[in-house]
N, C-alpha and C positions, 0 to 999 in steps of 0.2 A: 504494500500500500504506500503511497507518496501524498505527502502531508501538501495540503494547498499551499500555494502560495503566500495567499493572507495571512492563511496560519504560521506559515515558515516564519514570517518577520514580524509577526504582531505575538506569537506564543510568549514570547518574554514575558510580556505586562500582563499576560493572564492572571486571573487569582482562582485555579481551578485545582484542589484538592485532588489525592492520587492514592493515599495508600488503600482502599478500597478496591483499588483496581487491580493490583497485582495478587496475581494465586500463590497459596500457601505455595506450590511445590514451585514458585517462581521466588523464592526467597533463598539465602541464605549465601556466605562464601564458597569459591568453590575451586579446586586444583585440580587443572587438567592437565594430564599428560596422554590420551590419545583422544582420538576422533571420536567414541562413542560418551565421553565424558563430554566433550562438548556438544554430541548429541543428547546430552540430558536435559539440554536448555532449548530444543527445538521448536516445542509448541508455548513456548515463551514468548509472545508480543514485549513485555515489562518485565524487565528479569532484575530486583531487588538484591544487592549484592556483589562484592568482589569476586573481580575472575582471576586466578592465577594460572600460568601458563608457563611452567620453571622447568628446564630440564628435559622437556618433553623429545623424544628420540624420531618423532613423529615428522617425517618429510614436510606434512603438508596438514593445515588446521585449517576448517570452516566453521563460523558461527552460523549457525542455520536458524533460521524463523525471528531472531530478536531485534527488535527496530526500537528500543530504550534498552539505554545499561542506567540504573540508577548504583551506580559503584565503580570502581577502582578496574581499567583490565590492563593486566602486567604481564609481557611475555617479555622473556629475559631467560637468556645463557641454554638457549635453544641448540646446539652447534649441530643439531642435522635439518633444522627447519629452511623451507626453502621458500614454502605459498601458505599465504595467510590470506584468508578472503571471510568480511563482514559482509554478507552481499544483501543486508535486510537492514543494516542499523544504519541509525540517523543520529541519535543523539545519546551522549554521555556525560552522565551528572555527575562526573569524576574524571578522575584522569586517564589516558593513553598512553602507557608508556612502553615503548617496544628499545629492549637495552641489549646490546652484545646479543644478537641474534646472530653469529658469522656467515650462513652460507643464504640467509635470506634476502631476496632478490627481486619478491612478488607481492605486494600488497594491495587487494580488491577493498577500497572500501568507499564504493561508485554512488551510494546516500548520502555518506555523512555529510553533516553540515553542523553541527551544533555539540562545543566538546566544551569543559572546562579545562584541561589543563591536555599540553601534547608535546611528550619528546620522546624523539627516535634519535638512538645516540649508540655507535661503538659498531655500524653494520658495513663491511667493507665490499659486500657484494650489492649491496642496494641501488638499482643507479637513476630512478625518479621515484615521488613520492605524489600524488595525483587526490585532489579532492573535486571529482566530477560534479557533484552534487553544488561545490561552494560552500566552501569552510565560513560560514558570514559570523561565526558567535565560537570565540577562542579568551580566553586571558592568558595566556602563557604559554605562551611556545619554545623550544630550545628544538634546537636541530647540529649537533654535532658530530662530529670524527665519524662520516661518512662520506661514500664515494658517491654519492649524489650527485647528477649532473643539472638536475631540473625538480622543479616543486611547480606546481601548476595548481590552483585551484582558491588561493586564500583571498576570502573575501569580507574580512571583519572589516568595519567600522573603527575597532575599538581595542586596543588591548592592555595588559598591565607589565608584561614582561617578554621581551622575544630577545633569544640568542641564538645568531645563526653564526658556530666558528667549526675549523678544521674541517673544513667539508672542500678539499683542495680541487674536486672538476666544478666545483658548483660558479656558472660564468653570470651570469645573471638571476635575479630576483626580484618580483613585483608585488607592493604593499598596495596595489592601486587605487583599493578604499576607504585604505584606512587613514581618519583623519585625528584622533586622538591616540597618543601611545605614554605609557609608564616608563617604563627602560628599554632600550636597545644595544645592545653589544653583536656586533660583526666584525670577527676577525678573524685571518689566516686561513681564508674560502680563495676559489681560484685566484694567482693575482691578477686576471682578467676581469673579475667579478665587477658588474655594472648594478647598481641598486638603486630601484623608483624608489621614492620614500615622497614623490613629487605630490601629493592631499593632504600631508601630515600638516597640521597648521600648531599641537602643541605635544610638549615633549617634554617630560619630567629629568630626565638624563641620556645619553648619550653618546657612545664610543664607536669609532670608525677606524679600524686598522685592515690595513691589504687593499682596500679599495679601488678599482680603478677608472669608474666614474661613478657621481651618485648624484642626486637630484633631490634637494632638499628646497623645490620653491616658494611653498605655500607656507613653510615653518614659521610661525608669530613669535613663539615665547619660549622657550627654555628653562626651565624650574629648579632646575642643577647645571653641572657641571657639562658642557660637550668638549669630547675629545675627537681630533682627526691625526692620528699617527701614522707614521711607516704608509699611508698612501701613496699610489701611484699615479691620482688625476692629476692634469694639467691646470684646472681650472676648480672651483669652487665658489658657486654663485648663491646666494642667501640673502634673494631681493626684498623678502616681506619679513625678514626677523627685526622686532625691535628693542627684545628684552631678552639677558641673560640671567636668568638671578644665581647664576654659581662661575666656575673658570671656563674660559674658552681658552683649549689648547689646541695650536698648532705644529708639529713635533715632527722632525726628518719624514716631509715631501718631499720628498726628490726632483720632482719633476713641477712641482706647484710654482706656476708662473703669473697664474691671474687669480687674485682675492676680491671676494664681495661683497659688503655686508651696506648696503649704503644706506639704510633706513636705521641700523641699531642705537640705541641713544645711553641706553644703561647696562654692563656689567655688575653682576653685583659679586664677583670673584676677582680674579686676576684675569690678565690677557697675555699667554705665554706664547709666544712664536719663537722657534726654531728650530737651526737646519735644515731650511726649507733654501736648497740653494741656487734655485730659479728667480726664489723669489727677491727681485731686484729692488724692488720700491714697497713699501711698507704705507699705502695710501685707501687702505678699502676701506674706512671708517668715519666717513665726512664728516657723520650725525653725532658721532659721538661723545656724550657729555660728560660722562658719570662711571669711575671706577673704583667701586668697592674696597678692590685689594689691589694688586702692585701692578704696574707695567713691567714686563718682563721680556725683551725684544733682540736677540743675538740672530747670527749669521752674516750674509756676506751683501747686506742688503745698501745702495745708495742713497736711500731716504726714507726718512719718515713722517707720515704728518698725520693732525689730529687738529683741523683747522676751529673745531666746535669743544674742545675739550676747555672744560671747565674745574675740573673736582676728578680730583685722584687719591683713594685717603688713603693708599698707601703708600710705596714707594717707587725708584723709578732705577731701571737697569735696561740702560740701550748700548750693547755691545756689536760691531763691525768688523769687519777683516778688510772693508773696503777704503779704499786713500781717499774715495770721493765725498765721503760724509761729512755732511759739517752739523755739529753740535747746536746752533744759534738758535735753532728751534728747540730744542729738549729744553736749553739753557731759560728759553723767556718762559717754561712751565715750571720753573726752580723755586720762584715767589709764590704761592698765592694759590697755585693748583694742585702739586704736589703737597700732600701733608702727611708724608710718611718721611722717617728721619734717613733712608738710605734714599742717593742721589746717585749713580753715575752713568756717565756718556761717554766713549771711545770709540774714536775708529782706530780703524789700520790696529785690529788687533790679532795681531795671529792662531788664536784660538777665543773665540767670545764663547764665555761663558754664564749660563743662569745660576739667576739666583733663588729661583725656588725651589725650595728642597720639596715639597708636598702638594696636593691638590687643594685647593681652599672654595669659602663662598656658597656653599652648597644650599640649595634655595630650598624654596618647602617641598613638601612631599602630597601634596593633597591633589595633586590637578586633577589625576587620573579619576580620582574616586567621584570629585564634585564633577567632572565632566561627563561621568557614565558611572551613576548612582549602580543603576544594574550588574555592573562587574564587580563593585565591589560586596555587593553584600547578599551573594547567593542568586547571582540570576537565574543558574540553572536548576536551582530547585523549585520554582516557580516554574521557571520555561519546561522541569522534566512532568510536571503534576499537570501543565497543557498538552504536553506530547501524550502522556501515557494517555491520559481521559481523550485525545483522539485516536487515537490509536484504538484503546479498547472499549471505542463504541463502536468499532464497525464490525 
């Protein structure tokens, strides 16, 4: 059976009770290690309860008949599994977690659409991962130390947590709906890896290593800390961000030649660039008024400028290797806008070095939750008590 449409994205907000609906012998935890163990849950629409899946010697697992898991399913340290196929479920009011499965390679799960929590992590034969259905309702995803070449399917609005690292063929990846996120960590995925993140408009925190293009246009605000490390783009455009409320670091680009940020007006951490040794000129901040915590600015760069700076409350470290810099500008932000007791500016220095020992600034932590009340406080126990009760009306 395939849940309407209306239903699909209006189930959230239902307020429609469940545990009525599920049958005694659909209840309870349960450890599978062959095919007829999971045929025990076959005429299970609503099946109440953890699945575990540990050890099983079993080539190949099918869930049959169950279209709600109200619980936990764990398949882990399988090393003869190869095809796993949910070919009836849609929704999980727990987590999915599929861990050091080695020789699995197949995964049918052509309904789902609605999970709380999903990582598949440690699978070296895995090489796409495919939500047909539209994965539209997630909090947390990690996706690691797999040979993943492709993920197709994610279609949340919303989420509180996504790490996508070590997944070295993974070349590309698209968030294309998503416009609120909690944290994000991607790192040391193809260094080809291109990432949409182009709807996100707010972001709690933020880490980008290995990169090699990413599209962050619609990004408003920032609520912690973002980092962009060890990247590969050329460029980095960040036309609608106007608030950081933690550090913005930028740390050995190699290749980073163009900065963007023309709209930002407030940090409320530090602003750490370096080893970015493309980057020549140090000018992508027009708007910027307002620094929390320290200017923090080395490598091999000609200038710098900060035409709208006002208030810096902490301090100020602009080091160069280049003979072309001249200090006259750092120097008239010495009086009055700098109010942090460490000052210095050099060029022509053969090895510029920072001066921040730590990440600082780190802003609130609420966005996520006042942005999408739903993820935080049980959506899917609500959204599982409208699946089941349609589900087991029909």
């Amino acid at each position: 059976m395939k849940v309407l449409d209306s239903a699909r994205f209006g189930f959230v907000f239902a307020a429609i009770l469940l545990v009525s609906n599920v049958q005694a012998a659909c209840q309870g935890d349960i450890v599978v290690v062959t095919q007829q163990d999971m045929d025990q849950m076959r005429n299970c629409k609503t099946y109440g309860g953890n699945i575990l899946v540990d050890n099983s010697g079993a080539p190949e697992l099918k869930l049959n008949g169950v279209e709600l898991l109200e619980g936990d399913l764990i398949i882990s340290n399988n090393n003869g599994l190869q095809k796993l196929a949910f070919p009836k479920l849609q929704g999980i009011n727990g987590q999915l977690k599929l861990v050091n499965n080695k020789l699995l390679s197949t995964i049918d799960m052509k309904q789902l659409y609605a999970i709380r929590s999903l990582e598949v992590s440690v699978h070296p034969a895995l090489n796409d991962l495919r939500f047909p259905a539209g994965l539209s309702q997630a909090e947390k995803i990690i996706i690691a130390d797999t040979t993943i070449t492709k993920v197709d399917g994610f279609k949340m609005t919303s989420a509180k947590e996504v790490e996508i690292s070590n997944n070295i063929y993974l070349k590309s990846l698209s968030f294309g709906n998503m416009t609120t996120l909690g944290s994000i960590l991607v790192s040391a995925n193809s260094p080809s890896l291109r990432l949409d993140l182009g709807q996100i408009d707010g972001v709690r925190e933020a880490t980008f290593r290995n990169v090699a293009q990413i599209s962050l246009d619609n990004l408003k605000k920032v609520l912690g800390d973002i980092s962009f490390i060890s990247n590969s783009f050329e460029s980095l455009e960040m036309p609608a961000a106007t608030d950081i409320s933690g550090t913005l670091t930028l740390t050995d680009n190699i290749n980073l030649s163009n900065l963007s940020m023309p709209q930002l007006g407030h940090l409320g951490g530090a602003l750490s660039v370096g080893g970015n040794s493309k980057l020549t000129n140090v000018n992508a901040f027009p708007n910027l008024q307002q620094v929390d915590g320290t200017l923090d600015i080395t490598g091999g760069f000609d200038e710098v400028q900060f035409p709208a700076l006002n208030d810096v409350r902490g301090g100020l470290n602009v080091q160069t290797s280049s003979n072309f810099f001249s200090c006259d500008a750092m120097n008239k932000l010495k009086n009055g806008v700098i109010k942090g007791n460490s000052f210095i500016c050099k060029a022509a220095v053969a090895k510029p070095k920072s001066n921040i020992k730590g990440k600082g600034g780190a802003g609130g932590s609420d966005f996520i939750e006042n942005a999408g009340s739903t993820l935080s406080y049980g959506y899917l126990t609500i959204a599982g008590a409208a699946l089941a009760y349609l589900i087991n009306a029909v």
